[in-house]
PDB file as gemmi writes it, atoms N, CA and C in Angstrom:
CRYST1    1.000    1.000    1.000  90.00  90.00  90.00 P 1                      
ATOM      1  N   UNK A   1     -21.181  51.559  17.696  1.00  0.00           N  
ATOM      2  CA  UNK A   1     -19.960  50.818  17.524  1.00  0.00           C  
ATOM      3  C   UNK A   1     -19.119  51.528  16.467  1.00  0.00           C  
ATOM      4  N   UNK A   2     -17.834  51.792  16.643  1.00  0.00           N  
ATOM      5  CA  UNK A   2     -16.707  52.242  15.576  1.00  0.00           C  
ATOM      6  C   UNK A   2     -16.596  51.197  14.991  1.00  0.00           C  
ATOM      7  N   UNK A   3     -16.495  51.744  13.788  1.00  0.00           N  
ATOM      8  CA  UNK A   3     -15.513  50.747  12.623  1.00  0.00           C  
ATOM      9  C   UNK A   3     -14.025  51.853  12.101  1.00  0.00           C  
ATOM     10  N   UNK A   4     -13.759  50.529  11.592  1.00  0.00           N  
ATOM     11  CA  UNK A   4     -12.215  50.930  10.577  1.00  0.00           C  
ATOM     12  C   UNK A   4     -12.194  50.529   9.665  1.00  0.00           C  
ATOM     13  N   UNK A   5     -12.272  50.862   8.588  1.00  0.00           N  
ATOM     14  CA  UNK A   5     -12.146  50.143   6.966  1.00  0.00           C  
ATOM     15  C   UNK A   5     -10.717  50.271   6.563  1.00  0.00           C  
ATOM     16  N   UNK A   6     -10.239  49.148   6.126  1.00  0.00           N  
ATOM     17  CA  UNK A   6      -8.934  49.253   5.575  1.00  0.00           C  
ATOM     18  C   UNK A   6      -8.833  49.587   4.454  1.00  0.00           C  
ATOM     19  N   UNK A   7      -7.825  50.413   4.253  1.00  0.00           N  
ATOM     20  CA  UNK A   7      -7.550  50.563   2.589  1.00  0.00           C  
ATOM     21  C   UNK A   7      -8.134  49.153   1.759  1.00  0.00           C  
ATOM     22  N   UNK A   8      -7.201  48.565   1.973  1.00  0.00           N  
ATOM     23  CA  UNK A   8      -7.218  47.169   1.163  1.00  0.00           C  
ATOM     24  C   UNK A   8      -8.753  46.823   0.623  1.00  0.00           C  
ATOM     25  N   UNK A   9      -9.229  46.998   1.708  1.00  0.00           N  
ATOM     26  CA  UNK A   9     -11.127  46.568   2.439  1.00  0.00           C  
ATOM     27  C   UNK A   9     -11.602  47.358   0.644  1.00  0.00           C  
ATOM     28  N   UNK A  10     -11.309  48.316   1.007  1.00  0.00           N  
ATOM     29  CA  UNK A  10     -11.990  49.531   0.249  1.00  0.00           C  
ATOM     30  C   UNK A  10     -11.820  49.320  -1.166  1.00  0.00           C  
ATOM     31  N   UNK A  11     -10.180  48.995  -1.524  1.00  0.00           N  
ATOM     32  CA  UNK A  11     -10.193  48.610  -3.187  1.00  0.00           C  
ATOM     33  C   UNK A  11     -10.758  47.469  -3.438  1.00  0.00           C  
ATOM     34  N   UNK A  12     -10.974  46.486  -2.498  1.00  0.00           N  
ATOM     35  CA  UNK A  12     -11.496  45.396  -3.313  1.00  0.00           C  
ATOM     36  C   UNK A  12     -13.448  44.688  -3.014  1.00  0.00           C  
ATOM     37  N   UNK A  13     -13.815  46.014  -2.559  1.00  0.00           N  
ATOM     38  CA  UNK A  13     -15.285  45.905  -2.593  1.00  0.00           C  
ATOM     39  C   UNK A  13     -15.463  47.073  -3.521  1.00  0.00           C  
ATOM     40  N   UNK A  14     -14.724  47.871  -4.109  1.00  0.00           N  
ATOM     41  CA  UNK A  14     -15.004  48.412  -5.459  1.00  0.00           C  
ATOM     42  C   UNK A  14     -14.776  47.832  -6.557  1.00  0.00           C  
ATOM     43  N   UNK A  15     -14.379  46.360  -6.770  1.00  0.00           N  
ATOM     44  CA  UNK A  15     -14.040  45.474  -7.257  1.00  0.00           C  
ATOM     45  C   UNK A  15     -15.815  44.394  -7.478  1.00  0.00           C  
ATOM     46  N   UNK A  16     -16.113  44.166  -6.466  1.00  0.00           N  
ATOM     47  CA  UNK A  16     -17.134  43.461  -6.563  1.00  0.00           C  
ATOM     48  C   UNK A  16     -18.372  44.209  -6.789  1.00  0.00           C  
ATOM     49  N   UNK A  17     -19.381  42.738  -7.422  1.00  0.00           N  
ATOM     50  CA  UNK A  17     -20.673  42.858  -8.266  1.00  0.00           C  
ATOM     51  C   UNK A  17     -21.405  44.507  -7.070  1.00  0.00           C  
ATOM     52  N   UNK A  18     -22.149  44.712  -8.464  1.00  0.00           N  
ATOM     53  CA  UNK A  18     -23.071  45.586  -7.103  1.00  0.00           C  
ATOM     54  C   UNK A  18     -24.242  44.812  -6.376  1.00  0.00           C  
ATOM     55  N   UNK A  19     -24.467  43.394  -6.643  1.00  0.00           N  
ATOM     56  CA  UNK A  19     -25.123  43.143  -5.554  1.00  0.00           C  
ATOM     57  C   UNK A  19     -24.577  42.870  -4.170  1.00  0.00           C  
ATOM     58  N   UNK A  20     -23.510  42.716  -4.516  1.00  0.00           N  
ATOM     59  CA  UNK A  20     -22.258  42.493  -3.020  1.00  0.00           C  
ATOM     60  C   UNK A  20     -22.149  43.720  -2.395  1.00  0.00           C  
ATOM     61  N   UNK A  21     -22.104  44.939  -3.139  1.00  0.00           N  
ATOM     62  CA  UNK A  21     -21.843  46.437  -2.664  1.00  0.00           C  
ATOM     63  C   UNK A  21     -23.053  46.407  -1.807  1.00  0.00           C  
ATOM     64  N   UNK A  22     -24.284  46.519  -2.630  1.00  0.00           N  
ATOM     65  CA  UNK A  22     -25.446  46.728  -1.522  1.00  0.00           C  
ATOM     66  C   UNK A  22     -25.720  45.937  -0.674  1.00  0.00           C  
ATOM     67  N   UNK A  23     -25.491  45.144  -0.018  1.00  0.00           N  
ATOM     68  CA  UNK A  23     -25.938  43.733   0.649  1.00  0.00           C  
ATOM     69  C   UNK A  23     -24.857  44.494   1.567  1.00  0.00           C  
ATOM     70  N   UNK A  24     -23.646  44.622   1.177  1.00  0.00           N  
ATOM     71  CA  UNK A  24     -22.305  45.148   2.352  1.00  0.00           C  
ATOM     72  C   UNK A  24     -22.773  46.924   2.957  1.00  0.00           C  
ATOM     73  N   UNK A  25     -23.498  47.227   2.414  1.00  0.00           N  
ATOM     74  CA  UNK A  25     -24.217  49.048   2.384  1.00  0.00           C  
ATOM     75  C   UNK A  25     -25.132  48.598   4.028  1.00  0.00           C  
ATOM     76  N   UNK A  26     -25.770  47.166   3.366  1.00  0.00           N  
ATOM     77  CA  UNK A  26     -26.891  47.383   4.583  1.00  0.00           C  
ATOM     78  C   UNK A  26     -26.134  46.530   5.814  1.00  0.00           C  
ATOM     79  N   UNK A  27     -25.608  45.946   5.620  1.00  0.00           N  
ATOM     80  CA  UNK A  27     -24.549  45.107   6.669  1.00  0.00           C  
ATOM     81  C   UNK A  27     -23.897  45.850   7.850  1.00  0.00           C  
ATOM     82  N   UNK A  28     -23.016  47.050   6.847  1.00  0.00           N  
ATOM     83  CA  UNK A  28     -22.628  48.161   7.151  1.00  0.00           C  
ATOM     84  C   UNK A  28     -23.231  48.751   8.481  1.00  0.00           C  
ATOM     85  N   UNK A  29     -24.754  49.266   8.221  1.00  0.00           N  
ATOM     86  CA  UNK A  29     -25.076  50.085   9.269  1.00  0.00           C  
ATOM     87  C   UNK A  29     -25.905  48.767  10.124  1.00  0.00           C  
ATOM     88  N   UNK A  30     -26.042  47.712   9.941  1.00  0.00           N  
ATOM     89  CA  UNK A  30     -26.081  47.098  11.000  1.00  0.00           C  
ATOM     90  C   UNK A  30     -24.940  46.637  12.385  1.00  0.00           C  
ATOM     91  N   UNK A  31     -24.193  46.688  11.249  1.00  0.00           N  
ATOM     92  CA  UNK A  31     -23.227  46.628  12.452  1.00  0.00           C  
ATOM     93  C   UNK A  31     -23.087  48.031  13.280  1.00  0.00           C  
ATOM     94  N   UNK A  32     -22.817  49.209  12.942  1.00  0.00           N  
ATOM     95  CA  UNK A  32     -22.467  50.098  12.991  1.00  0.00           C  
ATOM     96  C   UNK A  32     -23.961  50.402  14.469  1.00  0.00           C  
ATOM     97  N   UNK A  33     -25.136  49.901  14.611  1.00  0.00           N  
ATOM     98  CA  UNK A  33     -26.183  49.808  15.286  1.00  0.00           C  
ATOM     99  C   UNK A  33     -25.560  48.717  15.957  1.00  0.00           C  
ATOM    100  N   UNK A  34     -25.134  47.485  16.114  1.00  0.00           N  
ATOM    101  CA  UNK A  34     -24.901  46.754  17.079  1.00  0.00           C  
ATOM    102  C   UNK A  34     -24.407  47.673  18.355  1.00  0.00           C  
ATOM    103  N   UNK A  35     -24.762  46.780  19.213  1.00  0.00           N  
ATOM    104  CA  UNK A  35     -24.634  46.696  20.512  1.00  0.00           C  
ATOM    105  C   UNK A  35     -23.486  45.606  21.044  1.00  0.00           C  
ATOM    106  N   UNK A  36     -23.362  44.661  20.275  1.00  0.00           N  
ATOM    107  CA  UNK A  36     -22.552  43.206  20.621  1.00  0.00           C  
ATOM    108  C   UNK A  36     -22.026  42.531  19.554  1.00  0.00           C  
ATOM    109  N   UNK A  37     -21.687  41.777  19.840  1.00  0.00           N  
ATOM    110  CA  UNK A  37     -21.164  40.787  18.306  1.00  0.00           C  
ATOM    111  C   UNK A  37     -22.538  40.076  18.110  1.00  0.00           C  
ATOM    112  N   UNK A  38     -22.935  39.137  19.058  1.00  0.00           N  
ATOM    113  CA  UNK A  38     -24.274  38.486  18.774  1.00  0.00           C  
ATOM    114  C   UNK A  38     -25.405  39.419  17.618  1.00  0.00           C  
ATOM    115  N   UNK A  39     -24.973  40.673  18.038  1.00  0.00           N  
ATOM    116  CA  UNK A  39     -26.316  41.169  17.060  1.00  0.00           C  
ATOM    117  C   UNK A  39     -25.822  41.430  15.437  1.00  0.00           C  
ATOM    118  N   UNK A  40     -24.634  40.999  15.423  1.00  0.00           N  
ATOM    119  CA  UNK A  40     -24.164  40.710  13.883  1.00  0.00           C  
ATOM    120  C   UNK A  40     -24.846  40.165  13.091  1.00  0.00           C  
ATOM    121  N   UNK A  41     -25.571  39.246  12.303  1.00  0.00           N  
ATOM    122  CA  UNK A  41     -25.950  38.733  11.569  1.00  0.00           C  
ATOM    123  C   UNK A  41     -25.533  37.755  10.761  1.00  0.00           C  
ATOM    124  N   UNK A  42     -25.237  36.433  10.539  1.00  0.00           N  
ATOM    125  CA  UNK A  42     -24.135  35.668  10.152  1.00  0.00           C  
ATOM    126  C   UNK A  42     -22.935  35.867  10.388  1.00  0.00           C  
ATOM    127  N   UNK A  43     -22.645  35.561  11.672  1.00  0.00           N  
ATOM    128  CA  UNK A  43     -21.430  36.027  12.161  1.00  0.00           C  
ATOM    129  C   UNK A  43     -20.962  35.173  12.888  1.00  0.00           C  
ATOM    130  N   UNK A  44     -19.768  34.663  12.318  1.00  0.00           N  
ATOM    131  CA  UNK A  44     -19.157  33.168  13.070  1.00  0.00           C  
ATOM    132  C   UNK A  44     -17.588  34.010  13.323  1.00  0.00           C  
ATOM    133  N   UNK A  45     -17.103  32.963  14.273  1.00  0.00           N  
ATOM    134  CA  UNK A  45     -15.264  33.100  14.584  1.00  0.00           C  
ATOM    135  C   UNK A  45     -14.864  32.407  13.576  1.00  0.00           C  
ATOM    136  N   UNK A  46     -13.382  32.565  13.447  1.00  0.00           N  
ATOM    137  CA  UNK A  46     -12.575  31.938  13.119  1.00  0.00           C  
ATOM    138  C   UNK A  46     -11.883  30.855  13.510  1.00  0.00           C  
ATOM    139  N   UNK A  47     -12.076  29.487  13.218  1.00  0.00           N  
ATOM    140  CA  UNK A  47     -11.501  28.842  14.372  1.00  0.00           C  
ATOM    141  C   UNK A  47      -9.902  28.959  14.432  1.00  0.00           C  
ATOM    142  N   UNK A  48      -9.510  28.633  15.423  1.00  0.00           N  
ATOM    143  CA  UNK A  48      -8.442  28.573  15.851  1.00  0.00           C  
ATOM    144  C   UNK A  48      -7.937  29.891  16.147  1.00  0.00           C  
ATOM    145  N   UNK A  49      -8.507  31.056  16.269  1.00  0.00           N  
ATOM    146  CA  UNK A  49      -8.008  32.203  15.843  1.00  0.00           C  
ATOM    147  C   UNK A  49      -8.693  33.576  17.374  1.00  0.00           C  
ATOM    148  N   UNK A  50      -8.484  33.650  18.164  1.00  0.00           N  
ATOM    149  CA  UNK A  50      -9.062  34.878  18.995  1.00  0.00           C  
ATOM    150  C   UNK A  50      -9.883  35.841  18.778  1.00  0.00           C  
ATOM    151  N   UNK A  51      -9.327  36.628  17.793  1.00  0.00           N  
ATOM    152  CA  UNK A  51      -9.812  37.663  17.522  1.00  0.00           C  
ATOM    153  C   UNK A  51     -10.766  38.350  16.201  1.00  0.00           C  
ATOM    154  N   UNK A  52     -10.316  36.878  15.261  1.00  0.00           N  
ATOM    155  CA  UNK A  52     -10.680  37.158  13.494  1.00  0.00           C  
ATOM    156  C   UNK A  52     -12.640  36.838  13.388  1.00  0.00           C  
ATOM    157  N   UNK A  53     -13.386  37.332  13.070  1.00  0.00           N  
ATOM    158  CA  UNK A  53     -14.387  36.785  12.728  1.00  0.00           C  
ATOM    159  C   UNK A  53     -14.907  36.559  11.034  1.00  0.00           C  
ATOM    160  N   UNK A  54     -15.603  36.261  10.586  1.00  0.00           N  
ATOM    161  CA  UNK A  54     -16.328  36.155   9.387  1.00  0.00           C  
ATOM    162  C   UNK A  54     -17.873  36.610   9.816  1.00  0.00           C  
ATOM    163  N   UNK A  55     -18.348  37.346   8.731  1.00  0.00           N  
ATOM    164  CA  UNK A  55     -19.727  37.549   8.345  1.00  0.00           C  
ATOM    165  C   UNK A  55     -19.827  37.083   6.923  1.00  0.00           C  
ATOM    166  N   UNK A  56     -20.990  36.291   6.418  1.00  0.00           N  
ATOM    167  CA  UNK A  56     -21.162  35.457   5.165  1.00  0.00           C  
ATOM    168  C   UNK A  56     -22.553  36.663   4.409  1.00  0.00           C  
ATOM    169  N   UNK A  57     -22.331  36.820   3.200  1.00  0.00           N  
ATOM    170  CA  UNK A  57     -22.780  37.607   2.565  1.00  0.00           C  
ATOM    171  C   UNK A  57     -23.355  36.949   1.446  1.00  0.00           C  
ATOM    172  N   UNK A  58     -23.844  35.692   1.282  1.00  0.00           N  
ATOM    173  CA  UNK A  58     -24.068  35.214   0.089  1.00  0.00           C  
ATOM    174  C   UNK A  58     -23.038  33.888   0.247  1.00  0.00           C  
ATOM    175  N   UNK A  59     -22.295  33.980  -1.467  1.00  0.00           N  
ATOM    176  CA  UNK A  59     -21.012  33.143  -1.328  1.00  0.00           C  
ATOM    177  C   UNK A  59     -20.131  34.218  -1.108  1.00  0.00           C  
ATOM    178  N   UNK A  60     -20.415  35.511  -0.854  1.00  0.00           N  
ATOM    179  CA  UNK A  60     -19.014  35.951  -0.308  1.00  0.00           C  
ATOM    180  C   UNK A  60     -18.776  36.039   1.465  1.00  0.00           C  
ATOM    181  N   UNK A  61     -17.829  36.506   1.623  1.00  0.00           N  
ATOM    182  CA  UNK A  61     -16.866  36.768   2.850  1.00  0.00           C  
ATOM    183  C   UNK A  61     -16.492  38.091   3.238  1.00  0.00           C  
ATOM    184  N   UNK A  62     -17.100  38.432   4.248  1.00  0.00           N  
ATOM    185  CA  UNK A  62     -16.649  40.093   4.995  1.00  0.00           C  
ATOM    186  C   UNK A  62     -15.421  39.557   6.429  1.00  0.00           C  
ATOM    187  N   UNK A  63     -14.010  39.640   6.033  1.00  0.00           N  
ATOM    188  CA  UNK A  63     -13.473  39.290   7.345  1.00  0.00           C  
ATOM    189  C   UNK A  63     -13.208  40.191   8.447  1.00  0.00           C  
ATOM    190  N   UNK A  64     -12.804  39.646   9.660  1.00  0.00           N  
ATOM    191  CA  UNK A  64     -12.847  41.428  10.532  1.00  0.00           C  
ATOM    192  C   UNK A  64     -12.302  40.872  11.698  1.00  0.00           C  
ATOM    193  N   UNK A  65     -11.134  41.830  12.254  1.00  0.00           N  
ATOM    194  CA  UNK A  65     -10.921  41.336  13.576  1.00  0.00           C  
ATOM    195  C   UNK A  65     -11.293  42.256  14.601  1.00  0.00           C  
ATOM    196  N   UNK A  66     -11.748  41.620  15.578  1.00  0.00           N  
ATOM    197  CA  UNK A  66     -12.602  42.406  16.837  1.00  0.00           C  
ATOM    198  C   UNK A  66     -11.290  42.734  18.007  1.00  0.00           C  
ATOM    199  N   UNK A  67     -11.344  43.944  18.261  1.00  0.00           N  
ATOM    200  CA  UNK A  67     -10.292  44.341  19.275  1.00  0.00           C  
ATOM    201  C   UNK A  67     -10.420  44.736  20.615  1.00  0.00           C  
ATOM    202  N   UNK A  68      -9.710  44.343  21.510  1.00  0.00           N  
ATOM    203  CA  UNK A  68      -9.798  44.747  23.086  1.00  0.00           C  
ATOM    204  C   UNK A  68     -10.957  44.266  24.057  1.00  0.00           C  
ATOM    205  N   UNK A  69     -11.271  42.805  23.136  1.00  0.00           N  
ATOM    206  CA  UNK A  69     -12.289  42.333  24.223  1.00  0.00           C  
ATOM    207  C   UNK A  69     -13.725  43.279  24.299  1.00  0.00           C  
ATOM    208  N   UNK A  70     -13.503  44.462  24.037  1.00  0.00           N  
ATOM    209  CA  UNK A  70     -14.751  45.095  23.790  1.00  0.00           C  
ATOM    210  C   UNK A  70     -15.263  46.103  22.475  1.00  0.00           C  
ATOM    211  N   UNK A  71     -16.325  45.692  22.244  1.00  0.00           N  
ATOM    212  CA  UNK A  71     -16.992  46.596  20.793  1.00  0.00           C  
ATOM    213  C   UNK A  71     -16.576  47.751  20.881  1.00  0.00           C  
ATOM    214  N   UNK A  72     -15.461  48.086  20.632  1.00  0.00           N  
ATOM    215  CA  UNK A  72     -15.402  49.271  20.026  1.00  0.00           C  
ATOM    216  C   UNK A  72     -14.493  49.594  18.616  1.00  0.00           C  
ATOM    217  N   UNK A  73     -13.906  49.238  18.231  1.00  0.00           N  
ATOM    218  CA  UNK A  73     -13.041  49.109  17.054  1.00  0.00           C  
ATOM    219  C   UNK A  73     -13.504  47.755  16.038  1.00  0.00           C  
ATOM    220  N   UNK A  74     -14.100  47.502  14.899  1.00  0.00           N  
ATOM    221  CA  UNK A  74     -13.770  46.431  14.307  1.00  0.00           C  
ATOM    222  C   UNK A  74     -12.788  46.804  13.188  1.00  0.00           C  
ATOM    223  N   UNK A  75     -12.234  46.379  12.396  1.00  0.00           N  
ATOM    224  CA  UNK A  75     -11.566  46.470  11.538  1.00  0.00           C  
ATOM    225  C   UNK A  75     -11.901  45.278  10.093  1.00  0.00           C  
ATOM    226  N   UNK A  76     -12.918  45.950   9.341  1.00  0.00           N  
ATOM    227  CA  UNK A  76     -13.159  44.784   7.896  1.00  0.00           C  
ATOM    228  C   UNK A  76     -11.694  44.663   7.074  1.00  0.00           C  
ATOM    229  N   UNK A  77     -11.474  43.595   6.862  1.00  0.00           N  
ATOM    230  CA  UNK A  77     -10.132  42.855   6.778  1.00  0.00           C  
ATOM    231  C   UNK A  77     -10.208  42.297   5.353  1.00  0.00           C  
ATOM    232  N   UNK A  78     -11.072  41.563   4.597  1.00  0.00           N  
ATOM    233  CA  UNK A  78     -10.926  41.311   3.427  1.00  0.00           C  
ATOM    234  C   UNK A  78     -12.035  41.006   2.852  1.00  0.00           C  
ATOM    235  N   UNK A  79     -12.586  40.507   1.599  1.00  0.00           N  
ATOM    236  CA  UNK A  79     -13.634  40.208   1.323  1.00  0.00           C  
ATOM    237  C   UNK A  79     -13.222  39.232  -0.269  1.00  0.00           C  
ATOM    238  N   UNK A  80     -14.196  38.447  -0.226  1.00  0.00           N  
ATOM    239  CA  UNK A  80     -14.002  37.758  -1.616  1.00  0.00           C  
ATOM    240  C   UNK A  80     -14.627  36.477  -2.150  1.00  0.00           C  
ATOM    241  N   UNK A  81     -14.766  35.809  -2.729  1.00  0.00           N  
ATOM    242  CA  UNK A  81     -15.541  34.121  -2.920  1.00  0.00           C  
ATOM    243  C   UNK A  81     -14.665  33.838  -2.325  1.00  0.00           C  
ATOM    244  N   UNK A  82     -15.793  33.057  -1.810  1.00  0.00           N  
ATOM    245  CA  UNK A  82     -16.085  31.822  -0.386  1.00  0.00           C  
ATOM    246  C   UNK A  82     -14.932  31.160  -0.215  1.00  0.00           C  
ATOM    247  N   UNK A  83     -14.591  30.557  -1.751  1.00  0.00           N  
ATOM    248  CA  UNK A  83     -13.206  29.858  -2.006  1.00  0.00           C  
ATOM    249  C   UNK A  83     -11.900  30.347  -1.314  1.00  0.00           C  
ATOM    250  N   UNK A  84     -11.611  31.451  -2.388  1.00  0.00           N  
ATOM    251  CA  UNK A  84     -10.636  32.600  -1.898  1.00  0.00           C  
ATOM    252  C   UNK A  84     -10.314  32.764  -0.865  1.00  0.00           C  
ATOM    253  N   UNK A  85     -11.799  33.346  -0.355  1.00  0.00           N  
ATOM    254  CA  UNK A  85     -11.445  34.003   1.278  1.00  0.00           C  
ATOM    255  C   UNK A  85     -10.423  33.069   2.376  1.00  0.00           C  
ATOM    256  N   UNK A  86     -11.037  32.191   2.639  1.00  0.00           N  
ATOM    257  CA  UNK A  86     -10.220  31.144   3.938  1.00  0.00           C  
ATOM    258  C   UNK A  86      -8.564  30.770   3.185  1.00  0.00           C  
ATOM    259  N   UNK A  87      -8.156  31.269   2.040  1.00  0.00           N  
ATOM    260  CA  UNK A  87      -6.688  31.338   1.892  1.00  0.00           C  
ATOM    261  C   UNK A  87      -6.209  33.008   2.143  1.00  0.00           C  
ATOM    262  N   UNK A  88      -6.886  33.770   2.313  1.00  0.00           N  
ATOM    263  CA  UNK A  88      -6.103  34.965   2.512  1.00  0.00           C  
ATOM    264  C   UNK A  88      -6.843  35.196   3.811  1.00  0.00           C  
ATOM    265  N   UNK A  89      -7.666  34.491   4.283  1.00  0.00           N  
ATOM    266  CA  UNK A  89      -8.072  35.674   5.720  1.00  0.00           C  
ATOM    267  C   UNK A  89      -7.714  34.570   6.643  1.00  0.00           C  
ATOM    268  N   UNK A  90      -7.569  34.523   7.808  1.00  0.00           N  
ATOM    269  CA  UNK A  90      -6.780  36.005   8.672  1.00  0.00           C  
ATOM    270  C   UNK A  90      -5.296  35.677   8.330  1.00  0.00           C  
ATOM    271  N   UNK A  91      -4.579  37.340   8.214  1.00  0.00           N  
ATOM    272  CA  UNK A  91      -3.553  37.415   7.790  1.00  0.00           C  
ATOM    273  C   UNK A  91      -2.626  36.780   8.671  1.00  0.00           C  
ATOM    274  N   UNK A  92      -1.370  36.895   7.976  1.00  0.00           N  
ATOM    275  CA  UNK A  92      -0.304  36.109   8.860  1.00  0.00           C  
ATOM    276  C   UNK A  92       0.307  36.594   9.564  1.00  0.00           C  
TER     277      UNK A  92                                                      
END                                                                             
């Protein structure tokens, strides 16, 4: 499976604890080994939303929108406490 990391993605998981870094390290190549969304690992939709998903990391938030109906592009979208997250993800 391709990924895309966004800039954004990138400054603000250099921002967080390093237990968030490593936990997102091994996340990382799980996804990157998926086959499907199902084989995500805490991995819910967004409601109301098509395309946005969440993966839960603790109390944090990995957001990501899935493109073209099929695994091939995700794009990690934001990350942050639990709180936080559901006011900035998915963008507007």
């Amino acid at each position: 499976m391709d990924l895309v990391v966004e800039k954004q993605f990138s400054k603000q998981l250099k921002r967080c604890p390093n237990n968030i870094r490593s936990k997102f390290e091994s996340l990382y190549t799980k996804i990157e080994n998926a086959n499907r969304l199902d084989d995500i690992p805490n991995l819910k939709k967004i409601v109301g939303y098509d395309n946005f998903y969440r993966i839960r990391l603790g109390d944090w938030r990995v957001g990501f929108r899935y493109a073209d109906g099929v695994i091939k592009i995700i794009h990690l979208m934001a990350i942050g406490p639990r709180g936080d997250f559901f006011n900035k993800f998915p963008p507007n």
